[in-house]
C-alpha positions in Angstrom: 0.0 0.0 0.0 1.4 3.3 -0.7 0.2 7.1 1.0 0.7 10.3 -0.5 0.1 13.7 1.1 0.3 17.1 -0.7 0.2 20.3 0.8 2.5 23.9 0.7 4.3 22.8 -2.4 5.9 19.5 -0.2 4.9 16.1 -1.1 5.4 13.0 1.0 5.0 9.4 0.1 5.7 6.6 2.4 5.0 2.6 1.2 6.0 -0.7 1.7 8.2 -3.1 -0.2 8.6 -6.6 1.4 8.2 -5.3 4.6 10.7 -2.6 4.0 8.8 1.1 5.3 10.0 4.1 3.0 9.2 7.6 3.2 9.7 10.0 0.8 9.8 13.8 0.5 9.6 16.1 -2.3 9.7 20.1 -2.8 7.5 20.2 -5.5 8.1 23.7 -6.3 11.5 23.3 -6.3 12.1 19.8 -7.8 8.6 19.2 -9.5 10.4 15.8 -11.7 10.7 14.5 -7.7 14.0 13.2 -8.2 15.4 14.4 -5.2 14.2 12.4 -1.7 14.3 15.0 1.3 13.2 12.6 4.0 16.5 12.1 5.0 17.5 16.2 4.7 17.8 17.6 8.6 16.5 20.5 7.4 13.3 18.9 6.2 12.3 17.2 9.2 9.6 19.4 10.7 7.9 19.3 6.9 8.0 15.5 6.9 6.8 15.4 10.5 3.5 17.5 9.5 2.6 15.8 6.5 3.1 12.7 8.7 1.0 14.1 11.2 -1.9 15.1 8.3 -1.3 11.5 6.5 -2.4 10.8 10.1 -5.3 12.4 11.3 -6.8 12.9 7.7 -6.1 9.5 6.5 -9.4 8.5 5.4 -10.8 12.2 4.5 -11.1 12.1 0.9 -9.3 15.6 0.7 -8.1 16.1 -2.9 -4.5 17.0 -1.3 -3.8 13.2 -0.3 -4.0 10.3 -2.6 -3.7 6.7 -1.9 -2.7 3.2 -3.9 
């Protein structure tokens, strides 16, 4: 299953492959191909932590600013 939030021009992702969590997070303005991962970026943590904390408490909304697959 994979999770998608969007929101302030940051997108995070987070799936499962074999039982292997990843998260991924993109600055859509600034890298709209999303070939660069942020998740990892120190600088990016309080961005991952909201969207983490939206993909959360908005999970089954509906809201056109998260997806799911």
């Amino acid at each position: 299953m994979q999770r998608a939030v969007r929101r302030d021009g940051f997108k995070r992702i987070d799936y499962h492959i074999n039982g292997v969590h990843t998260t991924q997070l993109f600055d859509l303005e600034q890298d709209p191909h999303e070939t660069r991962n942020l998740a990892d970026d120190p600088a990016h943590r309080e961005t991952l932590n909201r969207l983490g904390r939206i993909k959360t408490t908005e999970g089954a909304s509906g809201s056109p600013d998260e997806c799911g697959a």
